[in-house]
C-alpha positions as CSV (number, residue, x, y, z in Angstrom):
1,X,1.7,-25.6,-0.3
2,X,0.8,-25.7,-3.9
3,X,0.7,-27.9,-7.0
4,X,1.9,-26.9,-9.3
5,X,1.0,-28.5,-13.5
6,X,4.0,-28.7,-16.0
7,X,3.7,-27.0,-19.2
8,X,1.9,-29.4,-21.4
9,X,-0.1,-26.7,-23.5
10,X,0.4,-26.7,-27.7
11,X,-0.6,-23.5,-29.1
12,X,-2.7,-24.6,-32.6
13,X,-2.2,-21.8,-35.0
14,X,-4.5,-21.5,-37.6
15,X,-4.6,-18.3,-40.6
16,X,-3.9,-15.1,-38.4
17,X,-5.9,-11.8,-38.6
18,X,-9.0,-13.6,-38.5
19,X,-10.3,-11.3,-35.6
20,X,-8.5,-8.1,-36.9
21,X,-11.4,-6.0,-37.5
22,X,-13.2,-7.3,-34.6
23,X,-13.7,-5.8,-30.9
24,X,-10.9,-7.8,-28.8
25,X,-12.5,-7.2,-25.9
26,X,-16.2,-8.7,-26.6
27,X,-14.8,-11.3,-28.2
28,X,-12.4,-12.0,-24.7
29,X,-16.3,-11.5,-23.2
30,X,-18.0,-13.8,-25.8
31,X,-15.3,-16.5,-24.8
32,X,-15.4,-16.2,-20.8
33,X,-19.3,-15.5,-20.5
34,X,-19.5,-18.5,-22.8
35,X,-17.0,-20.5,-20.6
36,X,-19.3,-19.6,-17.9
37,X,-22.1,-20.1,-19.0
38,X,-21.5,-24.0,-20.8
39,X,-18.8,-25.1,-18.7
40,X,-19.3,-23.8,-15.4
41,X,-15.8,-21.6,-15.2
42,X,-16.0,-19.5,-12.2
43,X,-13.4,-16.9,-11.7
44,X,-12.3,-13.3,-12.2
45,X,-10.3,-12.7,-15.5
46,X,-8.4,-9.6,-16.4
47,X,-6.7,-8.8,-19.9
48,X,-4.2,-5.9,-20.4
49,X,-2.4,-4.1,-23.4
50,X,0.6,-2.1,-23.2
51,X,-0.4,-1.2,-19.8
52,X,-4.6,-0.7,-20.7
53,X,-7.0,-2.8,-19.3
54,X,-9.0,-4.2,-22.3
55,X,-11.0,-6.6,-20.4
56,X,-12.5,-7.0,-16.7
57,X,-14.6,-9.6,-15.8
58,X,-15.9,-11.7,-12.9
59,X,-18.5,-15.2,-13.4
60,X,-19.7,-17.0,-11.2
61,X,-20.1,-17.4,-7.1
62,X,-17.7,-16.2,-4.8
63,X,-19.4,-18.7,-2.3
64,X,-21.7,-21.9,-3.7
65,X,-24.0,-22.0,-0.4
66,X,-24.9,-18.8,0.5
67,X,-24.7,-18.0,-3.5
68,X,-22.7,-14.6,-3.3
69,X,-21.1,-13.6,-6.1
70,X,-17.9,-12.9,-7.5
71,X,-17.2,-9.2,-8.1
72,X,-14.0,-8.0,-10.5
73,X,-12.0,-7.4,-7.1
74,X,-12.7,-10.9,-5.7
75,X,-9.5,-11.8,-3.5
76,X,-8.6,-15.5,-4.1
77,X,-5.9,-17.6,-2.8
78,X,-3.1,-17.7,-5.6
79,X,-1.2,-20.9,-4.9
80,X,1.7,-21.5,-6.8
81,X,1.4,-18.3,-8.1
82,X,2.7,-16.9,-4.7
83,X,5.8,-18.0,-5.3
84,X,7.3,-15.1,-7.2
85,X,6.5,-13.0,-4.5
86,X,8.7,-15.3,-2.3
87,X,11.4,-14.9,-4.4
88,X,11.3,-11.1,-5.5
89,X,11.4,-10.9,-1.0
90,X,14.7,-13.3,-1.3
91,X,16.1,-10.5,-3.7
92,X,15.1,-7.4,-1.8
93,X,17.1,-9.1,1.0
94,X,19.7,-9.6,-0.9
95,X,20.2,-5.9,-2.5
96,X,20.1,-4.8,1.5
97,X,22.7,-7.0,2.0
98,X,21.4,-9.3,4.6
99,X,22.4,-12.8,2.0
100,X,23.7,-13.9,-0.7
101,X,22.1,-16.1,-3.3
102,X,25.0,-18.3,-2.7
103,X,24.5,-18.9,1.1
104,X,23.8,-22.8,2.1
105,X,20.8,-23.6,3.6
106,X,22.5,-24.9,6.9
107,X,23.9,-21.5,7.3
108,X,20.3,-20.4,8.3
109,X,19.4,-23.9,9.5
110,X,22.1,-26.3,10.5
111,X,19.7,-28.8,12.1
112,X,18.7,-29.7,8.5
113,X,21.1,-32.8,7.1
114,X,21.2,-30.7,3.8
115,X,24.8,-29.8,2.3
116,X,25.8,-27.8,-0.2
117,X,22.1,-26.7,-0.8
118,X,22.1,-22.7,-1.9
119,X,19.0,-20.2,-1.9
120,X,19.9,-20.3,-5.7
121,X,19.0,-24.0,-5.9
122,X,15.8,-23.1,-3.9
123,X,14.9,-20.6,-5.8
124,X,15.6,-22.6,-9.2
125,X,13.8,-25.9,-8.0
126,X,17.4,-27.1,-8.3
127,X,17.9,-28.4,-4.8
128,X,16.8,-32.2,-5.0
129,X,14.6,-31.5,-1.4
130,X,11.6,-33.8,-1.6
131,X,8.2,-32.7,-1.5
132,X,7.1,-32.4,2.1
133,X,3.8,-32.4,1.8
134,X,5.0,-35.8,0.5
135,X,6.4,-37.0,3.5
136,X,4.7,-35.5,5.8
137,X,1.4,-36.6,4.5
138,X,2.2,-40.6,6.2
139,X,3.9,-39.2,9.1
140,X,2.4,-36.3,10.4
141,X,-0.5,-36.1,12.9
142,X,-3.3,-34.6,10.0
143,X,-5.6,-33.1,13.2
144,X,-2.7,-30.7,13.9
145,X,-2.0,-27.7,11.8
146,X,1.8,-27.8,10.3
147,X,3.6,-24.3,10.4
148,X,7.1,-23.8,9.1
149,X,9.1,-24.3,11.9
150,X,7.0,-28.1,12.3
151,X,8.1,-28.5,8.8
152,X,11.9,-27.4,9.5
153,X,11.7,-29.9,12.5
154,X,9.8,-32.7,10.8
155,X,13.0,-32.7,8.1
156,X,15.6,-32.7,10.7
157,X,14.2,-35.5,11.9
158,X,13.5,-37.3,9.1
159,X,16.1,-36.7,7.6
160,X,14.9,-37.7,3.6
161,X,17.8,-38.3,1.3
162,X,18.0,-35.9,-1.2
163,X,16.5,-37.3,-5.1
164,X,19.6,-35.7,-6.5
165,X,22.9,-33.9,-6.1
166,X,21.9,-30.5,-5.5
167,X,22.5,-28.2,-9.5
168,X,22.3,-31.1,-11.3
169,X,18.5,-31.5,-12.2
170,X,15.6,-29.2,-12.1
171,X,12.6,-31.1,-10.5
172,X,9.6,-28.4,-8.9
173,X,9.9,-28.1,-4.9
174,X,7.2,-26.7,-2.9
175,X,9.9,-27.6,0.1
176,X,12.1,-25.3,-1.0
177,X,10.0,-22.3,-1.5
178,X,8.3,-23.0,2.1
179,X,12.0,-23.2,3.5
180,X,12.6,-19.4,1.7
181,X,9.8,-18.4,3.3
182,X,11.6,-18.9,6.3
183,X,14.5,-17.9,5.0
184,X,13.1,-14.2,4.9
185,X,11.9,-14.4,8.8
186,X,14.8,-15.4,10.4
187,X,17.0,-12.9,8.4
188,X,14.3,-10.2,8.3
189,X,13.6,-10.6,12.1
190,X,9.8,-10.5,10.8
191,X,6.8,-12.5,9.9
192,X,6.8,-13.6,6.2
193,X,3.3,-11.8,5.9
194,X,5.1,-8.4,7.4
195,X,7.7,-8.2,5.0
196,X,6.1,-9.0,1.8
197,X,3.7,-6.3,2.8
198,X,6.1,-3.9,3.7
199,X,8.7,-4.5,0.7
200,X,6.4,-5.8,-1.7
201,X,2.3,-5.1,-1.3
202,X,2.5,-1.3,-0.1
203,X,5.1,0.1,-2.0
204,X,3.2,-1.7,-5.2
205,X,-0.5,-0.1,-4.1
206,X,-1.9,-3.9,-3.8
207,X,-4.0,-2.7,-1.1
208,X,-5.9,-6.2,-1.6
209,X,-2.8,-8.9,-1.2
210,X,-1.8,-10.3,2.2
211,X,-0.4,-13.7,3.1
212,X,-3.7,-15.9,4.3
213,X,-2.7,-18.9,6.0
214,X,-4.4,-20.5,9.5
215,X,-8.0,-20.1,8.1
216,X,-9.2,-23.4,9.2
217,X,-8.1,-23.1,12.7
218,X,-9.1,-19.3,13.0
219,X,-12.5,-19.1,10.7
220,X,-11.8,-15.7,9.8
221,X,-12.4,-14.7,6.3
222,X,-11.9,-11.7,5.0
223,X,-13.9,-9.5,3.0
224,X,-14.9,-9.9,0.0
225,X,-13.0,-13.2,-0.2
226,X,-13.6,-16.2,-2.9
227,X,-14.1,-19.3,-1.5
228,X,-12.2,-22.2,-3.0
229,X,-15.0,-25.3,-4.1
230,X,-14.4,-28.3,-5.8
231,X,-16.5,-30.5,-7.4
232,X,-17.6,-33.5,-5.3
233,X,-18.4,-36.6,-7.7
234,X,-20.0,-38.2,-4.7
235,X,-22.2,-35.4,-3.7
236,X,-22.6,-34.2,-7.2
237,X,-21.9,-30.8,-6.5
238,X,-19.7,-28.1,-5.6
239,X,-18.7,-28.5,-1.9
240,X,-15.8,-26.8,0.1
241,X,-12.8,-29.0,0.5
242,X,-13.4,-28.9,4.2
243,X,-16.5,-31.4,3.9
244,X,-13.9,-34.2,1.8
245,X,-11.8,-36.6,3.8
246,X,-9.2,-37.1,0.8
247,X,-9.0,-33.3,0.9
248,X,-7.7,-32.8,4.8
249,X,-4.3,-31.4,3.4
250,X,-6.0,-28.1,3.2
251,X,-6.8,-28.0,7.1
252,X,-3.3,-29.8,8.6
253,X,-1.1,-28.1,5.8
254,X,-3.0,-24.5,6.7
255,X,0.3,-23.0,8.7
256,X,2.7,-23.5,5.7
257,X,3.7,-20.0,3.9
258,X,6.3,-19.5,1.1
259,X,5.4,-21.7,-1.7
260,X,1.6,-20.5,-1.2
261,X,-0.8,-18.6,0.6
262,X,-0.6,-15.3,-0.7
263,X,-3.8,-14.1,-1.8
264,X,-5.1,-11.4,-4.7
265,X,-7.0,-9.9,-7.0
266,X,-6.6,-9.2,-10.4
267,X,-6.2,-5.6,-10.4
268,X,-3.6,-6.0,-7.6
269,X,-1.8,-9.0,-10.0
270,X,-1.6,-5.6,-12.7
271,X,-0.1,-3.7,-10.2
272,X,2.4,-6.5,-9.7
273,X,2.9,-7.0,-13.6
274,X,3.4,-2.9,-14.3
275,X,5.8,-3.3,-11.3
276,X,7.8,-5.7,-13.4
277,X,8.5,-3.5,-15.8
278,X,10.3,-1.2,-13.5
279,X,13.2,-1.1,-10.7
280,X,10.3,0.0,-8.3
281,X,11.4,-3.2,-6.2
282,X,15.0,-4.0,-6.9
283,X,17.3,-3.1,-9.4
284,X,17.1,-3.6,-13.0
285,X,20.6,-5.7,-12.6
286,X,18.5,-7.8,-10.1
287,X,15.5,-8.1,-12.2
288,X,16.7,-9.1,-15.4
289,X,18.2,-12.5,-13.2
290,X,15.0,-13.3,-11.5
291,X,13.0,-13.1,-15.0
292,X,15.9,-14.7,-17.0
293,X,16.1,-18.3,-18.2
294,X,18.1,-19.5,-15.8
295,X,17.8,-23.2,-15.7
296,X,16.0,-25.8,-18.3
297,X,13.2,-27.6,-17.0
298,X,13.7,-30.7,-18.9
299,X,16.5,-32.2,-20.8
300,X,14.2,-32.2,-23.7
301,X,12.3,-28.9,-24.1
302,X,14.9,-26.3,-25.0
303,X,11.9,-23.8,-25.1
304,X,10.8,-23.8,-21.4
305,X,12.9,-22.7,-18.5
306,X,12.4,-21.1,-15.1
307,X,13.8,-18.2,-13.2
308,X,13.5,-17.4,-9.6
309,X,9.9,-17.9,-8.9
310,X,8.4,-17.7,-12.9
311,X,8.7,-19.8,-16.3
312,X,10.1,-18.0,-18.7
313,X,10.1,-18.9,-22.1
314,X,12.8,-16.7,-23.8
315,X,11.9,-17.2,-27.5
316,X,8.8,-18.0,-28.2
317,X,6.8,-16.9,-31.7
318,X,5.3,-14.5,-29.1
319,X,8.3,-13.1,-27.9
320,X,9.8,-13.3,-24.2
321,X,6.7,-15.0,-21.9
322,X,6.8,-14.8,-18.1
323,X,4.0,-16.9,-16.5
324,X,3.1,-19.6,-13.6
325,X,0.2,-21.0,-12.7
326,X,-1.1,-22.6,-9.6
327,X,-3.1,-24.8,-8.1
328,X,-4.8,-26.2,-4.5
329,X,-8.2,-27.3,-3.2
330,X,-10.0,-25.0,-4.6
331,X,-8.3,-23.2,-6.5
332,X,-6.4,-22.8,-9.9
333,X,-4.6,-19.2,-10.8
334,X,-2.2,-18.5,-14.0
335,X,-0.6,-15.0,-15.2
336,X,1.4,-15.3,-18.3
337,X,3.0,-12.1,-19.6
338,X,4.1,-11.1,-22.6
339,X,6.8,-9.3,-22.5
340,X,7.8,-8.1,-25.6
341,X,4.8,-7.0,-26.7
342,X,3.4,-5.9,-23.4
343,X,0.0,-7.5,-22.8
344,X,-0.9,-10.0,-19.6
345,X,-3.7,-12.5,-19.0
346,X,-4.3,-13.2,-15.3
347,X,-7.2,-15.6,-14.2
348,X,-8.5,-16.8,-10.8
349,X,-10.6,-19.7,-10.3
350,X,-12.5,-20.8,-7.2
351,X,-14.2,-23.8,-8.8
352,X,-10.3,-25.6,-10.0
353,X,-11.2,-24.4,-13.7
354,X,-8.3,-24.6,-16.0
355,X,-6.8,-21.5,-15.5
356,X,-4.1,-22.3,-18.1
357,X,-6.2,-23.8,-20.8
358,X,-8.5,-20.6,-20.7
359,X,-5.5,-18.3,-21.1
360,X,-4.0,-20.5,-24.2
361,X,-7.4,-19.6,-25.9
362,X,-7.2,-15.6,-24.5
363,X,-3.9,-15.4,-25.5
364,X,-5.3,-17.1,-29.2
365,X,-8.2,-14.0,-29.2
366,X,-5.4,-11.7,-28.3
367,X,-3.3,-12.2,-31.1
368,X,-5.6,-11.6,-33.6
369,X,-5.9,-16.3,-34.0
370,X,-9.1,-18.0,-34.7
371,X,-11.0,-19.8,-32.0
372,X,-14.2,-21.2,-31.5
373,X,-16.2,-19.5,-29.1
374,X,-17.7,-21.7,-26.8
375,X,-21.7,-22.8,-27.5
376,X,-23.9,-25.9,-26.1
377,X,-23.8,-28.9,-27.0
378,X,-26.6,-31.4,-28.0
379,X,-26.3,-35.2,-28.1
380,X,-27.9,-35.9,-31.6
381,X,-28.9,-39.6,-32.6
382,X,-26.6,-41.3,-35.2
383,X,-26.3,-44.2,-37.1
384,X,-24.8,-47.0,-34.9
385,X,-22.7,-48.4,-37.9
386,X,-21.2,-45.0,-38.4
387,X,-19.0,-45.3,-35.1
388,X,-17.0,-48.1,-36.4
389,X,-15.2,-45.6,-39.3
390,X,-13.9,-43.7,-36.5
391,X,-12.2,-46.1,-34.0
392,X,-8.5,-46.0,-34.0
393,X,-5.6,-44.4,-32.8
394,X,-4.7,-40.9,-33.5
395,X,-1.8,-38.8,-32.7
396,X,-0.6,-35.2,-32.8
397,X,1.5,-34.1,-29.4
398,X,-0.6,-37.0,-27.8
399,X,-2.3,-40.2,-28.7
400,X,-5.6,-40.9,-28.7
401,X,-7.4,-43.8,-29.2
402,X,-11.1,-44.2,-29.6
403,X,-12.6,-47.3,-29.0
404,X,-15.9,-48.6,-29.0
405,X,-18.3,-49.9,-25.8
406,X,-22.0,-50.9,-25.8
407,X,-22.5,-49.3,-29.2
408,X,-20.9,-46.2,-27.8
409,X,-17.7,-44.0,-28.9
410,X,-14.9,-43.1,-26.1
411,X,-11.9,-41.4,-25.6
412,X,-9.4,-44.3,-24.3
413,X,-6.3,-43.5,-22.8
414,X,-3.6,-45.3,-21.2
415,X,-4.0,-44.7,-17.3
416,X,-7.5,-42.5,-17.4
417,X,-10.9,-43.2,-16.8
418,X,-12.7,-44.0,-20.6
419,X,-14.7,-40.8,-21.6
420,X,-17.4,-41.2,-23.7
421,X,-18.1,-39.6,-26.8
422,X,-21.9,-38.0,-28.0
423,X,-22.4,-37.0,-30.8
424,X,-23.9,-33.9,-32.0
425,X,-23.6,-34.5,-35.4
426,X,-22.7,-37.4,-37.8
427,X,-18.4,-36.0,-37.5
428,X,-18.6,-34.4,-34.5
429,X,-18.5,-36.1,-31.2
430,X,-18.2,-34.0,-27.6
431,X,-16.9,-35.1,-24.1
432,X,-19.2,-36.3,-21.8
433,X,-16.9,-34.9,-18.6
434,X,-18.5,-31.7,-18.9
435,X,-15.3,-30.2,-20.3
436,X,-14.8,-27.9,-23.7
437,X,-13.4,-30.5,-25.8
438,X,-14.6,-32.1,-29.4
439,X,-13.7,-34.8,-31.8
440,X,-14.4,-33.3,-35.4
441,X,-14.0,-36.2,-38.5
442,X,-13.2,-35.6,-42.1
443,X,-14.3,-38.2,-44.3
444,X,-14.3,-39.4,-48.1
445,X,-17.1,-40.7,-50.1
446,X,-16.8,-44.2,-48.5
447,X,-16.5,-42.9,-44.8
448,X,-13.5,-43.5,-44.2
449,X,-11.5,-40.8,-42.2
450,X,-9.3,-38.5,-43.7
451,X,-8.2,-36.4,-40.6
452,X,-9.7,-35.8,-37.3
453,X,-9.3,-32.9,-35.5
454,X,-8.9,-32.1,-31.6
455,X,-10.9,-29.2,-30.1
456,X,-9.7,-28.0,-26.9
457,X,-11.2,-25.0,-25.4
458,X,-12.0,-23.3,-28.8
459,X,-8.7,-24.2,-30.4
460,X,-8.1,-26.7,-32.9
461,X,-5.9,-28.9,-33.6
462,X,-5.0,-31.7,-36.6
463,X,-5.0,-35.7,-35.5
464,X,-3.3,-38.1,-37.5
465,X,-5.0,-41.4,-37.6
466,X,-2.2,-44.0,-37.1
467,X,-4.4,-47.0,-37.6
């Protein structure tokens, strides 16, 4: 019961070895406090190195009302992320010989209309399954709490056509991740929250990861738990997803398990990274498949693929790069891992910051690339006439165009809400959303532009004016 956000992130790399002789860790401090402090992240962050922690931090509230804060073993609802750990429980099933990763779906459920579907499909996001959350969303009563088996029933019934031949696309499927989950009960002949425990959390140590789901309809919450907020434009402040109409998925959806719901910390998520690394779990045989590149997640990208459960990026300029990242009410989590040179980033938001943007600029502090640390930003006044030099389109991975309304500069994209631009000085403008991003302007004599550049969470990046 997660969203999860297609790569979309360009790495800008500038001179290296700008931060050789420099403390890693205060600068990975500088950066997060700083993110904190001007652009209200709130979250727990944890850096490693060759199996070291180098940084271990934790900003911000683990609850907005009764203003409790976040400590550096927070547990927070991992979304998306969750979803290796349904599939490392696929594989431990699999090594005791209870399936095989070429079994059909309807051998485990043959009330669903689905053919030639296997648990490698479902584990590759290769099955075609529309998204239930999808169709349930118009059909299903949203004062009742869905759990697995309503789901199971709900596409029996249904009965959706598939949006391709099963193998022959990759397109992400919280569905089939949910129906894993269930996959790993009915051949386990044990709760999905037993089992991952039992194969998976204890052997590990991650005495602070369990499978959370129900919370609405029980109103426990565990100890030390980070509650998920998200900002409320309406009420102008951080609210719990609970108090939002538009956000009931997160009270009807609350029984689903397998493509969410397990929650962590980041210690615990180290644990988990070590753990890959090892055959602590399965076999190295059975490891090296799960982490491989095993299917290409779009026709054009020959850099990005996924695995069972992770993207993997096989050659990168950084080497071999596990990750995922997730997303719900609440909530946005990433761990990326570098494999080849053994260092991990995992952050957990409670307040929906980008997880993945913050790691891109980690990762930048990490391997010794320039970034600019994050600061405050003051709308200065400027000449009016100076605006008009610097409307026009601009492209680099994207295109921009900046436009100009009521005398002021903004941000205009096809299909999002104009953002204005202020400026804090005569080149440099900042968004108005409240988010880390700058437009910088190079000019001649005659000021004219000559380049612009892109600032995006500290890192930079070169526009090309197009007209």
């Amino acid at each position: 019961m997660t969203h999860h956000f297609k790569k979309t992130l360009f790495l800008f790399l500038l001179p290296a070895n700008l931060y050789a002789q420099d403390n890693i860790s205060n600068l990975i401090d500088s950066f997060i406090s700083g993110q904190s402090k001007y652009f209200r992240f709130n979250g727990d962050v944890l850096v490693a190195d060759k199996g070291n922690v180098i940084y271990h931090g934790a900003y911000g509230f683990a609850d907005y009302d009764s203003k409790r804060m976040l400590n550096d073993s927070s547990v927070f609802e991992l979304a998306s992320v969750s979803k290796q750990f349904t599939a490392m429980g696929i594989l431990i099933l699999k090594e005791m010989g209870l399936l095989s990763l070429d079994d059909t779906l309807r051998k485990f459920f043959p009330q669903l209309p689905y053919h030639h579907i296997t648990i490698r499909n479902l584990l590759t996001h290769t099955s075609g399954l529309q998204d239930y959350m999808e169709v349930m969303d118009k059909k299903w009563d949203h004062k009742k709490i869905a759990f697995n088996n309503d789901m199971i029933a709900f596409l029996a019934k249904e009965k959706s056509p598939v949006l391709f031949k099963p193998g022959t696309k990759w397109e992400y499927s919280n569905t089939g991740y949910a129906l894993l989950g269930s996959v790993i009960e009915k051949v386990s002949g044990i709760s999905y929250n037993d089992f991952l425990a039992q194969n998976i959390f204890q052997p590990l140590g991650m005495t602070h990861t369990f499978v959370y789901n129900t919370r609405r309809s029980t109103k426990k919450i565990p100890d030390n738990y980070a509650l998920g907020f998200t900002y409320s434009d309406s009420l102008m402040r951080y609210t719990l997803p609970d108090e939002l109409p538009d956000l009931d998925i997160v009270y009807w959806l609350d029984g689903i398990v397998g493509d969410g719901c397990v929650n962590s910390t980041t210690s615990d998520l180290f644990k988990w990274d070590r753990a890959l690394y090892t055959d602590k779990l399965v076999s190295k045989k059975t490891l090296d498949e799960m982490l491989a590149p095993l299917v290409q997640t779009s026709p054009k990208d020959t850099s990005d693929y996924y695995g069972f459960g992770v993207d993997v990026q096989p050659h990168s300029e950084r080497g071999k790069i596990i990750s995922h990242s997730g997303g719900w009410a609440g909530y946005s989590t990433y761990i990326t891992r570098f494999v080849d040179s053994n260092k991990a980033i995992i952050i957990l938001s409670n307040n929906e910051s980008n997880s993945r943007l913050l790691a891109a600029s980690v990762e930048s502090i990490l391997f010794n690339e320039p970034l600019i640390l994050p600061y405050e930003h003051k709308e200065v006044k400027i000449d009016m006439a100076l605006r008009d030099h610097y409307v026009g389109e601009y492209t680099a991975f994207l295109t921009l165009e900046f436009i100009k309304k009521d005398g002021k500069l903004f941000r205009h994209r096809k299909g999002t809400p104009d953002i204005e631009l202020k400026p804090e000085s005569n080149t440099k403008f900042f968004y108005a959303d409240g988010t880390d991003r700058q437009i910088e302007f190079e000019t001649d004599d005659k000021g004219n532009v000559v380049k612009a550049w892109f600032i995006n969470t500290g890192q930079k990046g070169e526009l090309k004016k197009v007209q």
